[in-house]
Residue frames as qw, qx, qy, qz and C-alpha x, y, z in Angstrom:
[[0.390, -0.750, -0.322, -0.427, 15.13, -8.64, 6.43],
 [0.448, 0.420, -0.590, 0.525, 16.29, -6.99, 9.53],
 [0.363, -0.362, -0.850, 0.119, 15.43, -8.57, 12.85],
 [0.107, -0.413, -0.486, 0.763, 14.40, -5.10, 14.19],
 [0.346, 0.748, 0.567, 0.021, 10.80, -4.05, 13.34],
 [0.269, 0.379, 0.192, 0.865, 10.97, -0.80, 10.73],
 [0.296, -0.239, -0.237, -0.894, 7.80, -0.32, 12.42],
 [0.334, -0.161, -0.923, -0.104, 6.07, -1.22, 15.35],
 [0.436, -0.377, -0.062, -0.815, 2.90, -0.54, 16.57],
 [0.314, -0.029, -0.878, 0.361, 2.35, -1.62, 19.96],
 [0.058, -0.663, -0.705, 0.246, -1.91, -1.78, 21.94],
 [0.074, 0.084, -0.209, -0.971, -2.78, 0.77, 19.37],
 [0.142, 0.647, 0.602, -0.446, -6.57, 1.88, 20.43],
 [0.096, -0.161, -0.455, -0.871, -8.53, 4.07, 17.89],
 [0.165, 0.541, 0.794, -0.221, -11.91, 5.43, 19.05],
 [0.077, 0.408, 0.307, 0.856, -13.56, 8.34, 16.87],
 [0.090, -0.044, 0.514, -0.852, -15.79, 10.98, 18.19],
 [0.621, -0.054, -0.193, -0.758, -18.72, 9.42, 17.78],
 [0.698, -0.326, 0.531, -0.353, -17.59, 6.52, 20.06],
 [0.923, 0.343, -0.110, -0.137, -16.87, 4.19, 17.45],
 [0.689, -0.546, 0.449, 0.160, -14.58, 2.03, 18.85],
 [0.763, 0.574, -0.288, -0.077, -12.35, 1.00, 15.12],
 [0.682, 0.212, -0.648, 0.265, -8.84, -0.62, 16.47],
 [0.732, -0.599, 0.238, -0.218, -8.36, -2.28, 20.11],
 [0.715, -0.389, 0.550, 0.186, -5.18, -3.38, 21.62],
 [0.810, 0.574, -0.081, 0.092, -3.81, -4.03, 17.58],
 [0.700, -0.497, 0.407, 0.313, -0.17, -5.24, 17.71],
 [0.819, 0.536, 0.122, 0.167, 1.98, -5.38, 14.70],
 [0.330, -0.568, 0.485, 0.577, 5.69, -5.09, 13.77],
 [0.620, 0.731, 0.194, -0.208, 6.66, -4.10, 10.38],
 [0.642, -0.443, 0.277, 0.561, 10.06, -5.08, 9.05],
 [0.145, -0.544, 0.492, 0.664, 12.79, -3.23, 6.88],
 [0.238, 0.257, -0.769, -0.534, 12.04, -3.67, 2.62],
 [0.282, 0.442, 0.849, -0.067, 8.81, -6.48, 3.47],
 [0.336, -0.109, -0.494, -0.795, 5.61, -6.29, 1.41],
 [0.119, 0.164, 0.891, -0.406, 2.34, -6.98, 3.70],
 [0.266, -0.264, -0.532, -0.760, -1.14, -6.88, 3.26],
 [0.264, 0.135, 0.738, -0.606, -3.67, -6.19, 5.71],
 [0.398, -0.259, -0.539, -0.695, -7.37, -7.75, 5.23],
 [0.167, 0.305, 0.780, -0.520, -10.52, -8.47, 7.29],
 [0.058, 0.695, 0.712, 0.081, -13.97, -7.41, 6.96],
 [0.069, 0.632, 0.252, 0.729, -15.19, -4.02, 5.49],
 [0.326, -0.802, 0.063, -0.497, -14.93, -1.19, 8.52],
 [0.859, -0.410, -0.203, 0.232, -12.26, -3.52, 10.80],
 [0.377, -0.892, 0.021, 0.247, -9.82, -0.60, 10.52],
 [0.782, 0.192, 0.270, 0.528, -7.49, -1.22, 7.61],
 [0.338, 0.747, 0.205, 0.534, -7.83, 2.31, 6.34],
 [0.561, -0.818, -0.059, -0.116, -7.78, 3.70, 9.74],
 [0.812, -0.362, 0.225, 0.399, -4.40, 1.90, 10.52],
 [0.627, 0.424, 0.275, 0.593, -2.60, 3.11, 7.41],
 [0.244, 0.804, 0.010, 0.542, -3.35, 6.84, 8.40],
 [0.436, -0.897, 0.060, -0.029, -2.34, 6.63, 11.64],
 [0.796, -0.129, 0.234, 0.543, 0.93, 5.00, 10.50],
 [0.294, 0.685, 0.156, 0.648, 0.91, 8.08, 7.70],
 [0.272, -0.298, -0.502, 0.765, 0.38, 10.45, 10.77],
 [0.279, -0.363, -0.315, -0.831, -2.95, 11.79, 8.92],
 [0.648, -0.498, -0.318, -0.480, -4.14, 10.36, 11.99],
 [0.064, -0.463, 0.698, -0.543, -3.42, 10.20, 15.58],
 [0.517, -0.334, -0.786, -0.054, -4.07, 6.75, 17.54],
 [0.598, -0.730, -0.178, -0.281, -6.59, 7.11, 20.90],
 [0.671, -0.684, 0.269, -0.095, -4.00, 5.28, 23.01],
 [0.931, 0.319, 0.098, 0.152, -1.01, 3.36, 22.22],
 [0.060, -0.737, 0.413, 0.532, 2.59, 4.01, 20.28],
 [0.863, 0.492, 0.044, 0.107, 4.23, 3.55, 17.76],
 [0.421, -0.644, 0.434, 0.469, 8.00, 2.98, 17.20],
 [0.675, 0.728, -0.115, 0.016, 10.08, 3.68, 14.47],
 [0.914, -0.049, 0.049, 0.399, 13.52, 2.12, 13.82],
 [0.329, -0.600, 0.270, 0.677, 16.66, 4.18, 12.93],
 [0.209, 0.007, 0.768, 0.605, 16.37, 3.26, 9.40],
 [0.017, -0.619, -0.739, -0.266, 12.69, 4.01, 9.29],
 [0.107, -0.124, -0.171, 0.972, 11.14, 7.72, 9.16],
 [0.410, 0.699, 0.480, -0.336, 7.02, 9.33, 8.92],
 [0.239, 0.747, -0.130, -0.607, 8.52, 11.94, 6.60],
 [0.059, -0.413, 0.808, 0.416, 9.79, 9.07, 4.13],
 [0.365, 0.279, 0.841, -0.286, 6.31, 7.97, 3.63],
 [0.366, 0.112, -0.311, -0.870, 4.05, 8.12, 0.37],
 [0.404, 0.301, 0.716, -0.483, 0.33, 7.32, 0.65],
 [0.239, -0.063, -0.802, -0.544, -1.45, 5.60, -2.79],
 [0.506, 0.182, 0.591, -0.602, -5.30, 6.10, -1.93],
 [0.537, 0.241, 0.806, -0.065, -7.85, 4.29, -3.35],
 [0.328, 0.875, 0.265, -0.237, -9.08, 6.99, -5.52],
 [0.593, 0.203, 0.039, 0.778, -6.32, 8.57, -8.08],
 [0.269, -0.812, -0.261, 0.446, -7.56, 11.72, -7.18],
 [0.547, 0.067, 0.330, 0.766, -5.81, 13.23, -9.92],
 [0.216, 0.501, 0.223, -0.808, -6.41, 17.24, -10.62],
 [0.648, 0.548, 0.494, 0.189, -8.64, 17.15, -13.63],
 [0.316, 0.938, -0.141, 0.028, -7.13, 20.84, -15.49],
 [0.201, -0.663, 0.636, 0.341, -3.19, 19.33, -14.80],
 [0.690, 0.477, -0.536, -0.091, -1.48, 17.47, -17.22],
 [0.930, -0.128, -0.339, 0.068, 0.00, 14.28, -16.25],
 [0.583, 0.214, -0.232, 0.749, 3.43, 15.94, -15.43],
 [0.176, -0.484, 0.228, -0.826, 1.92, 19.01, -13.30],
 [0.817, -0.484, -0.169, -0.263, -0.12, 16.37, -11.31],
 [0.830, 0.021, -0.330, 0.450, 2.99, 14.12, -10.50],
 [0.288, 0.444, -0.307, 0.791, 5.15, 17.89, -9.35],
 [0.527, -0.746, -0.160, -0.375, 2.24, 18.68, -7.24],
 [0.858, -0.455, -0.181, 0.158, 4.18, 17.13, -4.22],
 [0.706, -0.069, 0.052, 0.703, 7.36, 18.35, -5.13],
 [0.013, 0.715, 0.248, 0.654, 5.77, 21.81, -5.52],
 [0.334, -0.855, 0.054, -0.393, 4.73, 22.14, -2.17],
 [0.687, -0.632, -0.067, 0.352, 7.94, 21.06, -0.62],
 [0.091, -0.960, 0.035, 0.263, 9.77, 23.40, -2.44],
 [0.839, -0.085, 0.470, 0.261, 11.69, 21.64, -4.75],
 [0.088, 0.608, -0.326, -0.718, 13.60, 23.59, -7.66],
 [0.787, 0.427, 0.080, -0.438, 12.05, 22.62, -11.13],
 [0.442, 0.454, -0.774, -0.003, 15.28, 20.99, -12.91],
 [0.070, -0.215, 0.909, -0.349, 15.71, 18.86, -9.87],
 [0.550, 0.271, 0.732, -0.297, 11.82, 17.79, -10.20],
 [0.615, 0.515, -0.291, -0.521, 11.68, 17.56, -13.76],
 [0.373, 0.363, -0.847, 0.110, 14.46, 14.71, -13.27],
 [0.255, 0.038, 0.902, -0.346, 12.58, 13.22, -10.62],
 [0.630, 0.277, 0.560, -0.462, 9.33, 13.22, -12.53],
 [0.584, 0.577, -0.437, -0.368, 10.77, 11.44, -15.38],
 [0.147, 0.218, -0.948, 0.177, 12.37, 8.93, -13.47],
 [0.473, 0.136, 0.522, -0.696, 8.75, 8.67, -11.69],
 [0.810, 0.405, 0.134, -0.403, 6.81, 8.06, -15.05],
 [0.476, 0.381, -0.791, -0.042, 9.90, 5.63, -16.80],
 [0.264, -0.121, 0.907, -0.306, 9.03, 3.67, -13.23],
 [0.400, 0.258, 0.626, -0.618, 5.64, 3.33, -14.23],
 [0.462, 0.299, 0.784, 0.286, 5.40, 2.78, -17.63],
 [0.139, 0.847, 0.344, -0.380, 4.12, 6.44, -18.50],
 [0.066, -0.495, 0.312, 0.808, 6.60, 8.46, -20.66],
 [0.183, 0.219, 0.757, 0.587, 4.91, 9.74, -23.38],
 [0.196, -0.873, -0.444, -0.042, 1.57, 10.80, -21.38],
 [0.631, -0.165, -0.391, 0.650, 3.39, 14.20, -19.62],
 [0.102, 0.080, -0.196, -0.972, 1.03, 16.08, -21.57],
 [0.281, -0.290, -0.878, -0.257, -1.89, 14.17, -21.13],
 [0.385, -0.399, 0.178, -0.813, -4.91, 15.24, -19.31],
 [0.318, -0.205, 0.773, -0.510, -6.85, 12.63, -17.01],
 [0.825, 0.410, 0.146, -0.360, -10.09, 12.45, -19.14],
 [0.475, 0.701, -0.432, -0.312, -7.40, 10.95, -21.69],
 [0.162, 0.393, -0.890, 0.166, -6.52, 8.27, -19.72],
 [0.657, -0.005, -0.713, -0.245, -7.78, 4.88, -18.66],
 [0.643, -0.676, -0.034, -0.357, -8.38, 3.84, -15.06],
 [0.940, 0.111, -0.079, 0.312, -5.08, 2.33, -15.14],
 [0.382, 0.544, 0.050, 0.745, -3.37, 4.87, -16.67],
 [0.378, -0.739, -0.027, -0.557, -4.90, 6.98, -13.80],
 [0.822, -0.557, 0.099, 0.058, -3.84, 4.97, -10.90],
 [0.799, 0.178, -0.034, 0.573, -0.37, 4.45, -12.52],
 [0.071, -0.793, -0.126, -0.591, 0.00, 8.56, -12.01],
 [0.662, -0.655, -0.148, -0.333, -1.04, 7.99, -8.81],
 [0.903, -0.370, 0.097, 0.194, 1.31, 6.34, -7.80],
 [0.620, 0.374, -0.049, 0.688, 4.41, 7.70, -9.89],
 [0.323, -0.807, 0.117, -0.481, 2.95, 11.22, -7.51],
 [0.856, -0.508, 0.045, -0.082, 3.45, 9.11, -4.73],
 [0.801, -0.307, 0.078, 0.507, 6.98, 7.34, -5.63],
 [0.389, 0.772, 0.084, 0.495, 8.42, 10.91, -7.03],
 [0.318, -0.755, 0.428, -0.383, 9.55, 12.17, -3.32],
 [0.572, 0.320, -0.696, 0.293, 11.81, 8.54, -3.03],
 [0.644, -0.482, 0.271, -0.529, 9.70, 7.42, -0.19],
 [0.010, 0.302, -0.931, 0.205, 10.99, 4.16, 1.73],
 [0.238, 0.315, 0.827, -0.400, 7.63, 3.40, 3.06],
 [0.245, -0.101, -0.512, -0.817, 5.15, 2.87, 0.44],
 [0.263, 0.316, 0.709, -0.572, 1.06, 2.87, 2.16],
 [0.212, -0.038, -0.718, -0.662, -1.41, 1.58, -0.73],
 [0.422, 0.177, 0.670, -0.584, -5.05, 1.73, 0.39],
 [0.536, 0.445, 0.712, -0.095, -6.81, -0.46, -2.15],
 [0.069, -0.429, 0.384, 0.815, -5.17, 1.09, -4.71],
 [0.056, -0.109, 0.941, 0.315, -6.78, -1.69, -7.28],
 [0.207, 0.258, 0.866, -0.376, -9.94, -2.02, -5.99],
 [0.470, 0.592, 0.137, -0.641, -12.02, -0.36, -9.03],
 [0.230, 0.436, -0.743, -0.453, -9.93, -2.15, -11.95],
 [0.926, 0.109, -0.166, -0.320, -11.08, -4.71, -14.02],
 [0.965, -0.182, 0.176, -0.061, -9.77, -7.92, -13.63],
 [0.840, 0.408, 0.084, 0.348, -7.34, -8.03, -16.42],
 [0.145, 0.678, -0.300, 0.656, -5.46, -4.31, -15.37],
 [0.602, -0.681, 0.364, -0.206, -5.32, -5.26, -11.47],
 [0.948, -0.198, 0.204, 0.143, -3.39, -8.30, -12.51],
 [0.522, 0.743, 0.004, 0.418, -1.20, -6.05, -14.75],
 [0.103, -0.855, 0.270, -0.431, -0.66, -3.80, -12.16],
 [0.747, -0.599, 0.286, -0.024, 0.24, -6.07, -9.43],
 [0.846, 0.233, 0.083, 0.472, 3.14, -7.61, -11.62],
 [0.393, 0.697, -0.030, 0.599, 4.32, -4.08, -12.40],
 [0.508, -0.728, 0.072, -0.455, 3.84, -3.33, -8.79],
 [0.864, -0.396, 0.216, 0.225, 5.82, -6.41, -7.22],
 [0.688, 0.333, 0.008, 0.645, 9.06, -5.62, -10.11],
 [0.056, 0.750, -0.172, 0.637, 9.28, -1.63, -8.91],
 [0.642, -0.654, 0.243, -0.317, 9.18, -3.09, -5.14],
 [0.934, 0.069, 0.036, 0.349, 11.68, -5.80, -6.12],
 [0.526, 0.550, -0.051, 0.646, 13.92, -3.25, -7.84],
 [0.075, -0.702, 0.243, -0.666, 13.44, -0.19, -4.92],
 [0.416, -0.218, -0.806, 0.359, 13.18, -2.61, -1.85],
 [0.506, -0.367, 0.092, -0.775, 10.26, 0.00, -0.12],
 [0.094, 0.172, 0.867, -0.458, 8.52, -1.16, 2.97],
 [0.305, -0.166, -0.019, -0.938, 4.98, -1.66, 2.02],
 [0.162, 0.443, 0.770, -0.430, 1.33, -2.05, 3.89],
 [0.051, -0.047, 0.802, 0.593, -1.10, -3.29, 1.60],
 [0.293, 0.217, 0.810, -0.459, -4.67, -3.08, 1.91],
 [0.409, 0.111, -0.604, -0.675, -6.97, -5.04, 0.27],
 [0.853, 0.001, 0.269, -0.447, -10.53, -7.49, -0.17],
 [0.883, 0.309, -0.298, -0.190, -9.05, -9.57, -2.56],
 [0.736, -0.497, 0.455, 0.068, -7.42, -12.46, -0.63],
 [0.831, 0.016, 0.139, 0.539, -5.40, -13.70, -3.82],
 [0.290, 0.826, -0.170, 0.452, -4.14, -10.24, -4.82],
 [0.580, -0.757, 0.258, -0.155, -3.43, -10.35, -0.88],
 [0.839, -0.413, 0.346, 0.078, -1.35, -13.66, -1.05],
 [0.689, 0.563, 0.162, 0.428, 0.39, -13.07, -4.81],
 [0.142, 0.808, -0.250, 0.515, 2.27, -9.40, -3.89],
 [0.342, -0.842, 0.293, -0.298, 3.53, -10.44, -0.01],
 [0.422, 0.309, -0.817, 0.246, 5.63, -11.81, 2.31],
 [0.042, 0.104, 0.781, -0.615, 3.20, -11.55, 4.80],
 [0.380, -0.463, -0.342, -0.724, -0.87, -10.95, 5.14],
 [0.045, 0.101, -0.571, 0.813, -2.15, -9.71, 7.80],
 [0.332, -0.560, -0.609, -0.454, -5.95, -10.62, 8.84],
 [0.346, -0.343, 0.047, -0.872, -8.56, -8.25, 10.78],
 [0.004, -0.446, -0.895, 0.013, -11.02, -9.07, 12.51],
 [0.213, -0.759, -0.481, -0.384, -14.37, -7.35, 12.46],
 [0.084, -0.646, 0.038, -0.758, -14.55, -4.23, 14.43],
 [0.285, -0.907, 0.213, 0.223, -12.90, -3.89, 16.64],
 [0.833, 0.435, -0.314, 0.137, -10.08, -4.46, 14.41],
 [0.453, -0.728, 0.514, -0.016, -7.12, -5.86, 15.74],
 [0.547, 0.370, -0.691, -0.294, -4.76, -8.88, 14.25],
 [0.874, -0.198, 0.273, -0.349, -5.76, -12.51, 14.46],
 [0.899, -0.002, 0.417, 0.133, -3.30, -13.86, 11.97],
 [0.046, -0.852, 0.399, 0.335, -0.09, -13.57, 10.67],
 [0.884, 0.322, 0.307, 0.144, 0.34, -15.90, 7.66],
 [0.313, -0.599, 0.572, 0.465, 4.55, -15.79, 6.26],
 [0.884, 0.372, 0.283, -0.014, 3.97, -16.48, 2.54],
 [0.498, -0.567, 0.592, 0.284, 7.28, -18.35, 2.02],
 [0.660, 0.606, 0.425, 0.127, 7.19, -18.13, -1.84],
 [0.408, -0.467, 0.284, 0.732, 10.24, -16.60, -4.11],
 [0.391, 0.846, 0.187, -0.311, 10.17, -13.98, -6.27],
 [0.501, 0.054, -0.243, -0.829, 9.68, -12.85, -9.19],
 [0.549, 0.212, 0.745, -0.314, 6.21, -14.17, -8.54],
 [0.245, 0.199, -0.583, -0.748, 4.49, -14.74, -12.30],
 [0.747, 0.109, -0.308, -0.578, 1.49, -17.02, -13.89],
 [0.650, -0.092, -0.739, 0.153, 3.12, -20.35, -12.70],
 [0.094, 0.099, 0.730, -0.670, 2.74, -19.17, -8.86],
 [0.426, 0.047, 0.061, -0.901, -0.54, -18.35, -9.64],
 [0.674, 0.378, -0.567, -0.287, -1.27, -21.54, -11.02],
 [0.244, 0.365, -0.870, 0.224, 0.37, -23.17, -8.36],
 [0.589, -0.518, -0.601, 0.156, -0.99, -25.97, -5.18],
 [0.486, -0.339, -0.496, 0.635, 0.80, -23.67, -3.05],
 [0.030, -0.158, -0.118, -0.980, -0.83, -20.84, -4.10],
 [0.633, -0.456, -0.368, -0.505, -4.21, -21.99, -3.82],
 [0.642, -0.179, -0.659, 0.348, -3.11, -23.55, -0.56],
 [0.196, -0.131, -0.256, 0.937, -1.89, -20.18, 1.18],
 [0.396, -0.254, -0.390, -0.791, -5.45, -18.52, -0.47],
 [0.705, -0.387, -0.509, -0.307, -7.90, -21.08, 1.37],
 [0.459, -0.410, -0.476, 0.629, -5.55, -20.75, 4.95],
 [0.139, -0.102, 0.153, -0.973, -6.21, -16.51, 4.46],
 [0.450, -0.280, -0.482, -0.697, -9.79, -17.49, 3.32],
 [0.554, -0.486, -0.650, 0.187, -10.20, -19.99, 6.78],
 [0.397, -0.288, -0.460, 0.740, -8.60, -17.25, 9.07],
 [0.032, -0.025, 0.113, -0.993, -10.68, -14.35, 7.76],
 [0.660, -0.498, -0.371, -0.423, -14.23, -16.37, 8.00],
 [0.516, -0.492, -0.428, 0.555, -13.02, -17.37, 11.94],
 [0.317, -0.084, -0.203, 0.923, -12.39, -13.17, 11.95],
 [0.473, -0.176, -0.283, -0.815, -16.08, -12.22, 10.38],
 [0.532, -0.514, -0.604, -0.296, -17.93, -14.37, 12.85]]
C-alpha cells in the first residue's frame, strides 16, 4: 500500500437544498489497491459520499485530492439496484458503457468477454434479464461496471437484496477479482460482517451528520474463506464494528 492517500477527502460538508445538513467536516484518506467499507446508520451519508467521490455529486464545501496514480475518469459505480435494460441481452447491457464512449465494437466485444469470464457469466450473452436470477443480475452489473478497466471500484450496497446464501457467494467471488485486479474499492454496506470479511479497513458513520468516528485496520490475510469466518478473530473485529457503530447511533 502506498503511503500517499489515492484519495483524500479533506472537511467535506454536504448540505442539500432542502437544508439537510448529510456530511460535516468528514475526513478520510483512501489508499492505492485497499478494500474499505463505509457503515453507520441509515441516511448518515454513505451513498452521498460515494457520489461525490464519483463526481455525480458536488460536495457543499471542502476538497478532495487525488494522487498521481489515482483519476475520477477511472471510476466505475456498482449501485444497489442492477438496473439492467430489460429489452438488452446480457451482452448489449454490459456495451452500454462502451457505447457511449465510443468504443469500436471488436475492441468491446473483447472487453465484454473478458468482463463476463471475470464474473462467471459466459454463456448468458444472449440472455435477457427476466432469465436471470438476482445474482445473475447483479453479476452483469458489475461486469458493466468492470468492462471500462476502472481502478476505482464504488459499490453502493451492491448485496443488499440477496439472500443469504448468494451474498456470501458473491463476496468470495468479489474479494478473488479484487485480489487478482488490485482496484481501489469503497464499500457500502448494513451488514457489519460482510463489512469486516471483504476489507482492510471499515469505516463507521455516525448518524447524520455523517462524518467518521472510526477507523478499524482489519489485519487479516487473504484469501479470506469459511475458516476466517469461523474464526475468534473474526467475531472479535465484528463486535469492535458492532461497539463503535452503537456509540455512532446514539
Amino acid at each position: 500500500m502506498n503511503v500517499e492517500p489515492a484519495i483524500s477527502l479533506i472537511r467535506v460538508n454536504k448540505t442539500f437544498d432542502n437544508g439537510t445538513l448529510a456530511l460535516k467536516d468528514l475526513n478520510l484518506n483512501i489508499y492505492q489497491s485497499e478494500f474499505i467499507s463505509l457503515v453507520g446508520p441509515s441516511g448518515c451519508g454513505k451513498s452521498s459520499l460515494l457520489r461525490i467521490i464519483a463526481g455525480l455529486s458536488s460536495a457543499s464545501s471542502g476538497k478532495i485530492q487525488w494522487s498521481n496514480n489515482a483519476n475520477q475518469k477511472e471510476i466505475a459505480f456498482v449501485f444497489q439496484e442492477a438496473a439492467l435494460m430489460p429489452w438488452a441481452t446480457v451482452t448489449d447491457n454490459i456495451r452500454l458503457p462502451l457505447k457511449l464512449a465510443g468504443v469500436p465494437k471488436k475492441a468491446a466485444d473483447y472487453s465484454i468477454k473478458e468482463s463476463l469470464d471475470l464474473v462467471g457469466l459466459s454463456g448468458f450473452e444472449q440472455a435477457y434479464p427476466r432469465q436471470l436470477s438476482g445474482g445473475m443480475k447483479m453479476r452483469v452489473s458489475i461486469a458493466r461496471a468492470l468492462v471500462t478497466s476502472p481502478k476505482i471500484l464504488l459499490m453502493d450496497e451492491p448485496f443488499g437484496a440477496l439472500d443469504d446464501i448468494t451474498r456470501t457467494k458473491l463476496n468470495d467471488e468479489l474479494l478473488a477479482l479484487w485480489s487478482h485486479k488490485s482496484w481501489t474499492v469503497v464499500f457500502v454496506t448494513h451488514n457489519i460482517y460482510e463489512a469486516v470479511y471483504l476489507s482492510n479497513r471499515v469505516i463507521v458513520m455516525a448518524a447524520r451528520p455523517g462524518r467518521v468516528v472510526a477507523d478499524i485496520t482489519i489485519d487479516e490475510p487473504l484469501p479470506r474463506n469459511e475458516e476466517f469466518r469461523d474464526s475468534q478473530a473474526y467475531s472479535a473485529y465484528c463486535r469492535k464494528v458492532a461497539s463503535e457503530l452503537s456509540k455512532a447511533m446514539n
